[in-house]
C-alpha positions in Angstrom: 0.0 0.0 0.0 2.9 2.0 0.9 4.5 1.9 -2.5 0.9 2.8 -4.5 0.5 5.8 -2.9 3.7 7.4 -3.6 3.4 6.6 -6.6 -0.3 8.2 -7.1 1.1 11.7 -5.8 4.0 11.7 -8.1 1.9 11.7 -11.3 0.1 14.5 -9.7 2.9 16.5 -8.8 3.8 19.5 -11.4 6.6 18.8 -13.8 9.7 20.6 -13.6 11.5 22.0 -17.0 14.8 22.2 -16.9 16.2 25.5 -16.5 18.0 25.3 -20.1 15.0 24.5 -21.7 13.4 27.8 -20.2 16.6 30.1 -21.6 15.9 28.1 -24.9 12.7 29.1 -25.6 13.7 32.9 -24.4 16.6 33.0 -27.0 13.8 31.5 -29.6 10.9 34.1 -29.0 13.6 37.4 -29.1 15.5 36.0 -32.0 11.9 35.6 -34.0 10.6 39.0 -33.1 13.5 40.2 -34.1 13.4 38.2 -37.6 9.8 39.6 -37.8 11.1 43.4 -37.5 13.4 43.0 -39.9 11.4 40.9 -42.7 8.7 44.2 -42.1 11.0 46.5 -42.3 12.5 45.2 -45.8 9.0 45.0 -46.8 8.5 48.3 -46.2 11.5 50.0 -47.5 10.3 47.9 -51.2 7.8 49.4 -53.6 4.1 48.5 -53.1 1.4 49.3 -55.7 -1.5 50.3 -53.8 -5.0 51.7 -54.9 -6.3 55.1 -53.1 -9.4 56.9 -53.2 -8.5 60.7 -53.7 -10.9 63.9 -53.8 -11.3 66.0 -57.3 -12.2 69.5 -57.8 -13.2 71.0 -60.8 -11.4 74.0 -61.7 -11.6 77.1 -64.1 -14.9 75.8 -65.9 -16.0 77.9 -69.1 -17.9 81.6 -67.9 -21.4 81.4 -68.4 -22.1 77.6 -68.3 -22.3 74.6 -66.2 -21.7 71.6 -65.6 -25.4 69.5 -66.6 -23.5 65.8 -65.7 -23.0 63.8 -62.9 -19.0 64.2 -62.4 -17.0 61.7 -60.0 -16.5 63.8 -56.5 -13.2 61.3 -56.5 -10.5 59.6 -58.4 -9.3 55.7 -57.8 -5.6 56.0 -58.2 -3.4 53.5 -58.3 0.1 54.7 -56.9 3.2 53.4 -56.4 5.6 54.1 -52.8 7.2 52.7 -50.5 5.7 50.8 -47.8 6.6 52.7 -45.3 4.9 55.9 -47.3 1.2 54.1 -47.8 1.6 53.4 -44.2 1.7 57.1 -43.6 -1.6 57.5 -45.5 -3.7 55.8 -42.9 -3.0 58.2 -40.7 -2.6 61.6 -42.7 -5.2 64.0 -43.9 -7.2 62.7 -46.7 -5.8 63.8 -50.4 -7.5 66.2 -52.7 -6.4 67.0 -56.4 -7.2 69.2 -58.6 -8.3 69.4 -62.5 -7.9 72.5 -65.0 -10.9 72.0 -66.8 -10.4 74.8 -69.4 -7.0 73.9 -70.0 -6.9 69.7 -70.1 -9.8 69.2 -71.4 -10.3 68.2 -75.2 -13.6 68.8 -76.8 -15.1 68.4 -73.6 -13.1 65.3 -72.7 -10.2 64.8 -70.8 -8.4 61.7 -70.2 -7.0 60.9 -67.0 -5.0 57.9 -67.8 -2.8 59.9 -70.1 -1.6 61.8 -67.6 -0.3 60.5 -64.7 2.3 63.0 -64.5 -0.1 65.8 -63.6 -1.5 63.8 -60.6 1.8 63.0 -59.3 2.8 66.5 -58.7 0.0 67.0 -56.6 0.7 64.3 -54.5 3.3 63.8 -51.5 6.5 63.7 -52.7 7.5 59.7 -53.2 4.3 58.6 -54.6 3.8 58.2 -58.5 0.5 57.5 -60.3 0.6 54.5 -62.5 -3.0 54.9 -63.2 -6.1 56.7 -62.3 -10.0 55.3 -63.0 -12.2 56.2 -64.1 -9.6 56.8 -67.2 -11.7 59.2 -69.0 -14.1 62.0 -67.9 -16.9 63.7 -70.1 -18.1 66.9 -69.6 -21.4 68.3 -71.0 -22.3 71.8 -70.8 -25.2 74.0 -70.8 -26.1 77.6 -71.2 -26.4 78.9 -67.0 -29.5 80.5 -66.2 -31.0 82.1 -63.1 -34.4 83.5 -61.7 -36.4 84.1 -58.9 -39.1 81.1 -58.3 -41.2 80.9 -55.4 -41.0 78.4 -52.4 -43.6 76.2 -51.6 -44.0 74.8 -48.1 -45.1 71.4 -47.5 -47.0 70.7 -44.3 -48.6 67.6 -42.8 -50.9 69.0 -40.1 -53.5 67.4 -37.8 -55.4 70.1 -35.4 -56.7 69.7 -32.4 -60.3 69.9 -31.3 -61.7 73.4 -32.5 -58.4 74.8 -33.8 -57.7 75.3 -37.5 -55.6 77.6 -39.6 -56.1 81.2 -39.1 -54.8 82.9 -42.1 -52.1 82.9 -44.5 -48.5 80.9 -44.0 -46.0 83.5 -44.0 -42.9 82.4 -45.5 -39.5 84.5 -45.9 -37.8 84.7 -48.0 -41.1 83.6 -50.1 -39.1 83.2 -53.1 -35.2 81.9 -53.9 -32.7 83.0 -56.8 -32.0 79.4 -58.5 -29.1 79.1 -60.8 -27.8 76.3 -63.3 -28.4 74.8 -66.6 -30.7 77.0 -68.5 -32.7 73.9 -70.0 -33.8 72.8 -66.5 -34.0 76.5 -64.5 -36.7 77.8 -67.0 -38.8 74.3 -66.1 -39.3 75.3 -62.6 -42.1 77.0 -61.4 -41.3 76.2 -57.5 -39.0 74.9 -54.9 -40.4 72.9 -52.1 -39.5 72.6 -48.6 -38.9 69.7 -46.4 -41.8 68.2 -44.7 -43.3 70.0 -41.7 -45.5 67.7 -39.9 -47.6 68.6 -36.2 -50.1 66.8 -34.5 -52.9 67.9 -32.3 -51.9 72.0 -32.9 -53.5 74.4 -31.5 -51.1 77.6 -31.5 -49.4 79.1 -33.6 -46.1 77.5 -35.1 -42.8 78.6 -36.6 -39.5 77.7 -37.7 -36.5 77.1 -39.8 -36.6 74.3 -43.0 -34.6 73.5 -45.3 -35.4 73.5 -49.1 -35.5 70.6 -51.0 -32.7 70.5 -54.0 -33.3 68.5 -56.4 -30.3 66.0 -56.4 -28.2 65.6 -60.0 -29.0 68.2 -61.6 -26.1 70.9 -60.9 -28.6 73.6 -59.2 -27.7 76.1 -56.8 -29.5 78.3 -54.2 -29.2 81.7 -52.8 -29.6 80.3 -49.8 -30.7 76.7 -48.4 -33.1 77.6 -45.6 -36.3 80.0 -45.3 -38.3 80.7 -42.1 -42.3 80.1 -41.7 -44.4 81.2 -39.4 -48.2 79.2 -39.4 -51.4 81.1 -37.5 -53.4 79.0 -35.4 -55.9 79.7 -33.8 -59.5 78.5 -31.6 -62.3 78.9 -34.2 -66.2 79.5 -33.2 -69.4 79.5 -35.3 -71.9 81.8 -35.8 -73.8 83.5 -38.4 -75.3 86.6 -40.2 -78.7 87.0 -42.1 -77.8 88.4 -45.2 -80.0 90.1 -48.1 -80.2 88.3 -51.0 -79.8 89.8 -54.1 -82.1 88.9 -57.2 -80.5 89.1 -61.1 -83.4 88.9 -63.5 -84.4 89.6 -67.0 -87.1 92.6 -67.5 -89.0 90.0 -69.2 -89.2 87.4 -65.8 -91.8 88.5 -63.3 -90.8 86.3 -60.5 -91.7 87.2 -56.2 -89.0 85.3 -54.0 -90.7 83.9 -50.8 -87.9 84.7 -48.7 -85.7 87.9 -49.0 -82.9 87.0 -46.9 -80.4 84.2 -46.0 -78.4 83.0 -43.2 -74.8 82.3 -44.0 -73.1 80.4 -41.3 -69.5 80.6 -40.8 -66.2 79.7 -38.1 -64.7 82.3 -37.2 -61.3 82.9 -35.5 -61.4 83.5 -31.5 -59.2 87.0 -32.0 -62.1 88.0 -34.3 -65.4 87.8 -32.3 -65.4 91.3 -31.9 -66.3 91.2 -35.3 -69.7 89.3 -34.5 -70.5 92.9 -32.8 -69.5 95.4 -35.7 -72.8 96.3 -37.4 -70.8 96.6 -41.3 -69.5 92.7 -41.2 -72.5 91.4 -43.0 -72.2 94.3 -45.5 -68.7 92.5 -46.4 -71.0 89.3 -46.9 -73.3 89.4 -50.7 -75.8 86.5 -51.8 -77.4 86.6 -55.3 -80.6 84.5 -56.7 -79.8 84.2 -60.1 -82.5 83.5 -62.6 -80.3 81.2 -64.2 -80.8 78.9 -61.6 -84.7 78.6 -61.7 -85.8 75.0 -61.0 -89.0 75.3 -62.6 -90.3 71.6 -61.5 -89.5 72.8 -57.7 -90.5 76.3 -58.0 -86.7 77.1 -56.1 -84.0 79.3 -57.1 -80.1 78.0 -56.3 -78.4 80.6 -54.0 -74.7 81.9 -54.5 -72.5 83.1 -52.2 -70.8 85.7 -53.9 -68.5 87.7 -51.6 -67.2 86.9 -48.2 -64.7 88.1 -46.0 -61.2 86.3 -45.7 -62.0 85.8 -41.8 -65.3 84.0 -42.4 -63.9 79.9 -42.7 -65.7 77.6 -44.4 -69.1 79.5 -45.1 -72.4 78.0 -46.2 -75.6 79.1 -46.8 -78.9 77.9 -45.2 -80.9 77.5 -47.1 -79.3 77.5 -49.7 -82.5 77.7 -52.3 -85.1 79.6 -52.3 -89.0 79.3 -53.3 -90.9 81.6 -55.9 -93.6 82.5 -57.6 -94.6 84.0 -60.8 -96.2 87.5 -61.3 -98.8 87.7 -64.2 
């Protein structure tokens, strides 16, 4: 029994390396990091060819046009350095170049490819383009135009209970100087905002949007926001009894039954004083033409003919009325 168990806690016992082994495997770690430095470092210090995504601007473009294409807003260039040099890249400002449109260009066409030369120099020094893609650009022109055209704002709105729109939306600037290609400028007949959405207003609202460029088409704006300002306000209803007003021939004998009307209306809460002003039904006028003569019914069709702008939404009641013929 003796013998067993000294034997079952020596396969349990840790294993000792010998102390050379442990400097061995020391010496072997350093000496490959230091391989590895070196092999990078060669690698580096050799030429690479490497692709890089570089930013274009357009330069010196003919006076009096523009641009109506789609031109890349960068260049793919492929470029050759050192490895230590595209390492640098990763961690420097991104590149820009920049093209002389009036002077490389070639019936409108300029080809990027053929010189790689011209891209070089306005790169860090130690990097040379071996080629650039897309290899060829195309410009097409258009006469430039520019007018005045009016903004339009669009507006999602849901009201609360008894509020509505109390006059006008007031936008400023209500219209924008848009400029760029002439066969596109003269199309436009307005510019629209971004989408102004509310739900459950009831006061007034203003505020900043921004105006909705078409995308693609080269157009530019005097300026890329307007302010609005939309009146809200608690509406009421009410009403006026208004004189109607007959238009007939000389030859038509006709007797209305009834010489007045009620017009109903809703009317802003900032404006019931008007309900008190004895000249507000003057600004209202309802006509009985005899062009409307149902002669099966004996009615006449009312019209509402003139209203004021405070007045929402007016109806009349009734909004015929009977007759009779004078022989």
């Amino acid at each position: 029994m003796k013998l067993h168990e000294n034997h079952s806690n020596s396969f349990w016992q840790p294993r000792k390396w010998p102390v050379n082994r442990k400097k061995n495997l020391g010496i072997f770690m350093f000496s490959f990091l230091l391989a590895s430095l070196f092999w990078t470092s060669a690698a580096l210090s050799e030429k690479h060819l490497a692709s890089i995504d570089v930013a274009v601007d357009y330069q010196n473009l003919p006076k009096d046009k523009v641009v109506t294409n789609r031109l890349p807003t960068h260049l793919e260039f492929g470029v050759m350095a050192s490895g230590w040099q595209l390492l640098q890249t990763y961690f420097s400002d991104p590149w820009r170049v920049s093209i002389d449109v009036d002077r490389r260009s070639v019936n409108n066409m300029f080809t990027t490819n053929a010189e790689p030369e011209y891209f070089s120099k306005q790169l860090p020094d130690g990097f040379e383009v071996k080629y650039v893609n897309p290899g060829v650009l195309y410009f097409e022109f258009d006469n430039s135009n520019s007018k005045y055209i009016k903004v339009k704002l669009n507006t999602a709105l849901h009201f609360a209970a008894l509020y509505e729109l109390a006059g006008p939306i007031i936008i400023k600037p209500d219209s924008i100087l848009i400029s760029g290609p002439g066969r596109i400028v003269d199309t436009l007949t307005y510019i629209p905002t971004q989408m102004v959405k509310a739900d459950k207003l009831d006061q007034s609202l203003s505020g900043i949007v921004k105006l909705q460029l078409p995308e693609g088409l080269n157009l530019t704006l005097s300026q890329n926001t307007v302010s609005y300002t939309i009146p809200v306000d608690q509406f009421t209803e009410s009403y006026f009894q208004i004189p109607i007003h007959w238009i007939s021939a000389d030859s038509q004998q006709i007797q209305l039954l009834s010489n007045k009307v009620q017009v109903y209306f809703q009317l802003p809460m900032q404006k019931i004083k008007l309900l008190k002003d004895k000249k507000s039904p003057s600004h209202f006028r309802v006509i009985a033409d005899v062009n409307n003569i149902n002669s099966q019914t004996m009615e006449i069709g009312l019209e509402l003919k003139k209203y004021p702008s405070w007045a929402h939404k007016p109806r009349l009641v009734p909004d015929k009325v009977s007759f009779l013929y004078q022989y």
